[in-house]
C-alpha positions as CSV (number, residue, x, y, z in Angstrom):
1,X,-3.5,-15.8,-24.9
2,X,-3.1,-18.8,-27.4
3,X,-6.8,-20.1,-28.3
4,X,-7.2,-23.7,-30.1
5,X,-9.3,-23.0,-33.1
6,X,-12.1,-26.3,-32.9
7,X,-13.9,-26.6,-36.4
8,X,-14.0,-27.8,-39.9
9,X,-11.8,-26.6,-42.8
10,X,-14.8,-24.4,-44.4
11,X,-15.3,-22.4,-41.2
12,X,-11.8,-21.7,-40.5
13,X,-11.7,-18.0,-41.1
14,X,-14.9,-17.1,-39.2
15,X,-13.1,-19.3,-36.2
16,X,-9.9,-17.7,-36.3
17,X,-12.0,-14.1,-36.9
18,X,-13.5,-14.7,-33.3
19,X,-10.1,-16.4,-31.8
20,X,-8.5,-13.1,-32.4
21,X,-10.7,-11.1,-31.1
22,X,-11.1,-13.5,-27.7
23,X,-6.7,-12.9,-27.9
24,X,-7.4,-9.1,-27.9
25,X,-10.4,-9.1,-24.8
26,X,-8.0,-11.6,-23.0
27,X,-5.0,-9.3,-23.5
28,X,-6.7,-6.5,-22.4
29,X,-7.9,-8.0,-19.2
30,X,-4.2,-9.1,-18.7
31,X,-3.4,-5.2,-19.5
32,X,-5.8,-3.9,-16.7
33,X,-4.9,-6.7,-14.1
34,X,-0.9,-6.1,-13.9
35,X,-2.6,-2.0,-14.1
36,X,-4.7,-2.6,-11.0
37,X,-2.5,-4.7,-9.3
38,X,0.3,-1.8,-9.5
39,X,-2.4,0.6,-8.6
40,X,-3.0,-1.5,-5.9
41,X,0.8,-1.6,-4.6
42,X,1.7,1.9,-5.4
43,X,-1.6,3.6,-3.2
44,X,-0.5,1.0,-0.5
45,X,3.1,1.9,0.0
46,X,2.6,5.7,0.1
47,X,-0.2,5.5,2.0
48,X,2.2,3.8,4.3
49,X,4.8,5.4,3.8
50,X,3.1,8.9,4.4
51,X,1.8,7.2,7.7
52,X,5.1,6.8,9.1
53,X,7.3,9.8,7.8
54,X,3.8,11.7,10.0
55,X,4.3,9.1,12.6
56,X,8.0,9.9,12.8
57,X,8.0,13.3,12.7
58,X,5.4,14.1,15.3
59,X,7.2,11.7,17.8
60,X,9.8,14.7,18.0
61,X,7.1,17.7,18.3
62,X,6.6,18.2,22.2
63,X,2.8,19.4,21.4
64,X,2.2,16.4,20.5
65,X,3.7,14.1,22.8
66,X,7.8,13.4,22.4
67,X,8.6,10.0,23.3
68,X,11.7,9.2,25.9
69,X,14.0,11.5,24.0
70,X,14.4,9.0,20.6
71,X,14.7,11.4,17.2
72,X,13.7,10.5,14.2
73,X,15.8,11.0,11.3
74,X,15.0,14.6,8.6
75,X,11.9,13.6,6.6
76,X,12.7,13.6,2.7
77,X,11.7,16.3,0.5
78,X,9.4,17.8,3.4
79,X,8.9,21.0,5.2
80,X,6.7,21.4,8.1
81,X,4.7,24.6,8.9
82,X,4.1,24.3,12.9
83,X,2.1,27.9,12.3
84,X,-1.0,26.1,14.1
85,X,0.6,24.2,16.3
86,X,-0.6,25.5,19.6
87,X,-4.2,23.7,17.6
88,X,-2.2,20.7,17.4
89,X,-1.7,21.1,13.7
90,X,1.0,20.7,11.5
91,X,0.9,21.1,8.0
92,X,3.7,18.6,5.8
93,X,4.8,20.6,2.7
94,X,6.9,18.5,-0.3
95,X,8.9,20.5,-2.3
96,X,8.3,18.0,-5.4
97,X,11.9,18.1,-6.4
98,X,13.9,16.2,-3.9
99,X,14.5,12.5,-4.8
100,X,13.2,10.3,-1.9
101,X,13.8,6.6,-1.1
102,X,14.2,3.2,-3.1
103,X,12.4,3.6,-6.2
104,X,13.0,7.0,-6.3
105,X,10.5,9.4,-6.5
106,X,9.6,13.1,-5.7
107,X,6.0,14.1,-3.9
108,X,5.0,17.7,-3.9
109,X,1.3,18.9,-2.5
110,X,0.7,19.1,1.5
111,X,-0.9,16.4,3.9
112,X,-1.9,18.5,7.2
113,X,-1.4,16.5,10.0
114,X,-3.9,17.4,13.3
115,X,-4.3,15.6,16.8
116,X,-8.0,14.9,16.8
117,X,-8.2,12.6,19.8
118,X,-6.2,11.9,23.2
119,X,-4.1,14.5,25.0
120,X,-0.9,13.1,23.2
121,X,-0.2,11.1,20.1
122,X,1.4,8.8,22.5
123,X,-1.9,8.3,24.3
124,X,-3.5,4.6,23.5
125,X,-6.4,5.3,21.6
126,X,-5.0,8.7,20.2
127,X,-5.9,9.5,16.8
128,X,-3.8,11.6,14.1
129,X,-6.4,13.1,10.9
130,X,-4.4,13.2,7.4
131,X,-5.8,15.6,5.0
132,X,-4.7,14.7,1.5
133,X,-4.5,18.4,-0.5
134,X,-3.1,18.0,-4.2
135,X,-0.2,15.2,-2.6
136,X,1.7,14.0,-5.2
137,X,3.9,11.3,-6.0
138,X,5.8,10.5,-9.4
139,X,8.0,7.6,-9.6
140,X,11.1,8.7,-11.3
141,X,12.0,5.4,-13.5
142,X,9.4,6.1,-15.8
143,X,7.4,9.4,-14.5
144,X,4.1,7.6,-13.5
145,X,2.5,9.7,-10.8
146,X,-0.5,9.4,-8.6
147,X,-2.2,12.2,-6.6
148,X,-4.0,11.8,-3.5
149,X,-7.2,14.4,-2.2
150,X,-8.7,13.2,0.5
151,X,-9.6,12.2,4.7
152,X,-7.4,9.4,6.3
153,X,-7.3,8.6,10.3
154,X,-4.5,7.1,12.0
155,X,-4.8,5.1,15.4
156,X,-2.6,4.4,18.1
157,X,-4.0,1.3,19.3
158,X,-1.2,0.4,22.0
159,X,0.4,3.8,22.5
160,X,3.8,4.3,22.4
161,X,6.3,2.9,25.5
162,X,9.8,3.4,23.9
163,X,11.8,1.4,26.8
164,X,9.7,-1.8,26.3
165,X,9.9,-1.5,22.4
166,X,13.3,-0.9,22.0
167,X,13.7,-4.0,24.5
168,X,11.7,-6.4,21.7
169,X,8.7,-6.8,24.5
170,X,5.8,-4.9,23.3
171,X,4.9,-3.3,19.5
172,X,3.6,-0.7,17.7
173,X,0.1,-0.8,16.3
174,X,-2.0,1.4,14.2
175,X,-5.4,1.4,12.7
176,X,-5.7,3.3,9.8
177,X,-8.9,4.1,8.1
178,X,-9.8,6.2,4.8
179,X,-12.8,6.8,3.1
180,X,-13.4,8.1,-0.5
181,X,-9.8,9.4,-1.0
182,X,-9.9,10.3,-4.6
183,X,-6.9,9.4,-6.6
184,X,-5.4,10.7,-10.3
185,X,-3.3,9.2,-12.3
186,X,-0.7,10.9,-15.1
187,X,-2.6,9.9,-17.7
188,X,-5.6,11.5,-16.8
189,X,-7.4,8.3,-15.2
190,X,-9.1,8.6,-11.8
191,X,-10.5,6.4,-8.9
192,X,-11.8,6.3,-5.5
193,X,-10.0,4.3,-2.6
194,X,-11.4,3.4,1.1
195,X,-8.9,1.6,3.1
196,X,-9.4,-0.3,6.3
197,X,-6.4,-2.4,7.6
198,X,-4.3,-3.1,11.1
199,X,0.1,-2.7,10.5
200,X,1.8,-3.3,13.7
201,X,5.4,-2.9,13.9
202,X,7.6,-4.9,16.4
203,X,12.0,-4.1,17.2
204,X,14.2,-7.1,17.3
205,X,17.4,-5.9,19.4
206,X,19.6,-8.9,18.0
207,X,19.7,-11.5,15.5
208,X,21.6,-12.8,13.5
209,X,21.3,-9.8,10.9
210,X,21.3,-7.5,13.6
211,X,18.6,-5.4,15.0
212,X,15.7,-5.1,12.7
213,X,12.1,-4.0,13.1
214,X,9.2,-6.4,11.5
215,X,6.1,-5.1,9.7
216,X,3.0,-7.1,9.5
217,X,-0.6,-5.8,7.9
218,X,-3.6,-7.3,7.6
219,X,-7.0,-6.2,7.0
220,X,-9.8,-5.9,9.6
221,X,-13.0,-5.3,8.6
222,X,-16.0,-7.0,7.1
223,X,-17.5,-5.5,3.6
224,X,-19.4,-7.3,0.6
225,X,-19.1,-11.0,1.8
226,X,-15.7,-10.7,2.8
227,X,-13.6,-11.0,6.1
228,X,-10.2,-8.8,6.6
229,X,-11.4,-7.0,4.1
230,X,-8.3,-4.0,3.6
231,X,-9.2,-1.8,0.5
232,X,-12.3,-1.2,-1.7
233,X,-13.3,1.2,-4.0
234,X,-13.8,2.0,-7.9
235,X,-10.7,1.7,-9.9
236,X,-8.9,3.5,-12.9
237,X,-11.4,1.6,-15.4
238,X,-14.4,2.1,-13.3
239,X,-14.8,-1.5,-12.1
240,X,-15.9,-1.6,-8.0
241,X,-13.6,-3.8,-6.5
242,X,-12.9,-4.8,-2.9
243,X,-9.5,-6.7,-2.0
244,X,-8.8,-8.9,1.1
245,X,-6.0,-11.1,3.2
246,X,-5.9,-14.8,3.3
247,X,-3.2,-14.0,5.1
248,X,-1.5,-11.2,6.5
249,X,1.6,-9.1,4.9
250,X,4.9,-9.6,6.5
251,X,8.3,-7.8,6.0
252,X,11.1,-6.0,7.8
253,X,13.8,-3.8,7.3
254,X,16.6,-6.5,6.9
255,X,14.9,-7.0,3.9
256,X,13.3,-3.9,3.0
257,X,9.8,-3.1,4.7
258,X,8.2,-2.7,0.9
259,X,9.6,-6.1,0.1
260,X,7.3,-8.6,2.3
261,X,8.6,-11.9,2.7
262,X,5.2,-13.8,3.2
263,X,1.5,-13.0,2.6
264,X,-1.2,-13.5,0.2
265,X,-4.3,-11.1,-0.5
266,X,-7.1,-11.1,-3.3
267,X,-8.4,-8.6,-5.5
268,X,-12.5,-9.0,-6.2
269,X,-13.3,-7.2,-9.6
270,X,-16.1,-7.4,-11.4
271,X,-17.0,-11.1,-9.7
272,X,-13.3,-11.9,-11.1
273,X,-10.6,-12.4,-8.8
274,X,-7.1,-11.5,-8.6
275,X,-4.4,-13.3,-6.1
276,X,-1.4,-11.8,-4.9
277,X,1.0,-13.9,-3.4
278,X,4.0,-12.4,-1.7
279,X,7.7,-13.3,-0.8
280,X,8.1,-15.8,-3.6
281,X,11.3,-16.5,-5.8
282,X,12.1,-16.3,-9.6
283,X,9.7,-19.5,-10.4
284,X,6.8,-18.0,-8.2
285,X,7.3,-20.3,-5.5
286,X,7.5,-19.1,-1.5
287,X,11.2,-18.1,-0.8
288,X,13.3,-20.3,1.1
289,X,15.9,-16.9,1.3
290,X,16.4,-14.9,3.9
291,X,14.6,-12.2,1.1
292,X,12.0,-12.8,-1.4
293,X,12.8,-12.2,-5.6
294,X,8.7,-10.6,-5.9
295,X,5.4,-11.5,-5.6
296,X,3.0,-14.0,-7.5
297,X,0.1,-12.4,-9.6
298,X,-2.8,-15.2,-10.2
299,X,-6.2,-14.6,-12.2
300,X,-9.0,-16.3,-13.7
301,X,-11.4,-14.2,-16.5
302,X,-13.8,-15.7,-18.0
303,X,-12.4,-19.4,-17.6
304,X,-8.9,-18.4,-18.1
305,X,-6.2,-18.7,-15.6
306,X,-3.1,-16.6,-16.0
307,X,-0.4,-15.6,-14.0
308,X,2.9,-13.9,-13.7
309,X,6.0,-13.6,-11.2
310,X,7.1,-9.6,-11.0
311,X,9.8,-8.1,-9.1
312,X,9.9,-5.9,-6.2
């Protein structure tokens, strides 16, 4: 960042000494921000994403409760070992190799997959346990990765009634919940997630684009001073952080379910804080398109506000 040197001719040097070196801290905080802030997206979206290639593929495993005939389409990259399946486990094996989806990426490891309440997955109340061993995603544009070890739970708040949903008359909603998932990163970096946050999924039969399903998430709990609280944890530079909705993510598939159109949360690190604000065009302002250009990245550090307007 540009600092205005303040002083008299004969202390010039010493000014501008301590003007670069303010540059240097500022541009590393900038550095660590857009690094958190991808952190922040990237566990997000495959936490998500993981959540509904399981969701998916257990809606089509009668042991676990098929739903009114509807199929979901082959899971990427994944094999799944139904060896323990009369224990209501399944075990979701990526072959690391396969490109999958828009970025493209490959995952390798296994997430095992077990019924751990209610008779069916279909059940309201049912809950699914993730098991994170080793799992693996590396983003093929420029071979970043991040690894996942760890517990999540998966709640089916509403439970599933297919006719009603495919009608546009009731959702889909899930609770999903995590606690010390410990992450890696390719360069050798590590940190510890907890996640906490409500998505709930609702099918439009017509529109004007056609059918489409919307997404919304928002967070839903309470943790250091803060309401809809979604994530906490320790990140890649060791700074706790906690991060939490003003208001909540919405997208849809017309778009693209990883592009939102609309909400705006805030990352808490190190009593600094970092604003996202999603669904916004070139200039960083809310989208008046059918689809947003990216999302709006806002901080203050140490008295100095910065921002910058990335691309989904």
């Amino acid at each position: 960042m540009k600092k205005q040197i303040i002083g008299i001719l004969s202390a010039a040097l010493l000014t501008g000494f301590i003007s670069s070196c303010k540059k240097d801290d500022q541009q590393k905080l900038d550095e660590q921000t857009r690094q958190f802030n991808d952190d922040s997206n990237n566990y997000k979206a495959e936490s998500d994403q993981a959540d509904d290639d399981v969701n998916n593929a257990v809606n089509d495993i009668p042991a676990f409760g098929r739903g009114a005939g509807v199929l979901s389409s082959p899971l990427c990259g994944v094999t799944i070992d139904s060896s323990q399946l009369s224990q209501k486990i399944l075990f979701f094996n990526f072959d690391g190799v396969t490109p999958c989806f828009s970025p493209s990426r490959t995952r390798s490891g296994q997430i095992k997959v077990q019924l751990t309440s209610g008779a069916s997955w279909h059940d309201p109340g049912a809950v699914l346990t993730l098991t994170y061993n080793s799992f693996k995603v590396t983003r093929l544009s420029d071979n970043k990765s991040i690894t996942f070890n760890g517990v999540k739970t998966l709640e089916n708040v509403n439970g599933h009634n297919w006719l009603t949903f495919l009608m546009g008359t009731s959702t889909f909603k899930y609770r999903s919940r995590a606690y010390n998932v410990q992450v890696s990163y390719d360069n050798g970096a590590s940190a510890v997630w907890n996640q906490a946050y409500m998505t709930e999924w609702l099918y439009t039969p017509t529109s004007a684009h056609g059918a489409y399903i919307t997404f919304t998430c928002n967070g839903d709990t309470t943790m250091n001073g803060y309401s809809n609280v979604s994530m906490w944890g320790v990140n890649r530079f060791s700074q706790a952080f906690t991060t939490n909705y003003n208001t909540q993510i919405l997208s849809n598939t017309y778009c693209g379910l990883w592009r939102p159109n609309s909400g705006e949360l805030v990352h808490h690190v190190n009593a600094n804080t970092y604003s996202l604000t999603l669904g916004v065009d070139q200039n960083g302002n809310p989208t008046t398109l059918d689809c947003a250009y990216g999302y709006k990245v806002t901080w203050t550090v140490n008295g100095t506000t910065n921002s910058v307007v990335l691309s989904y």
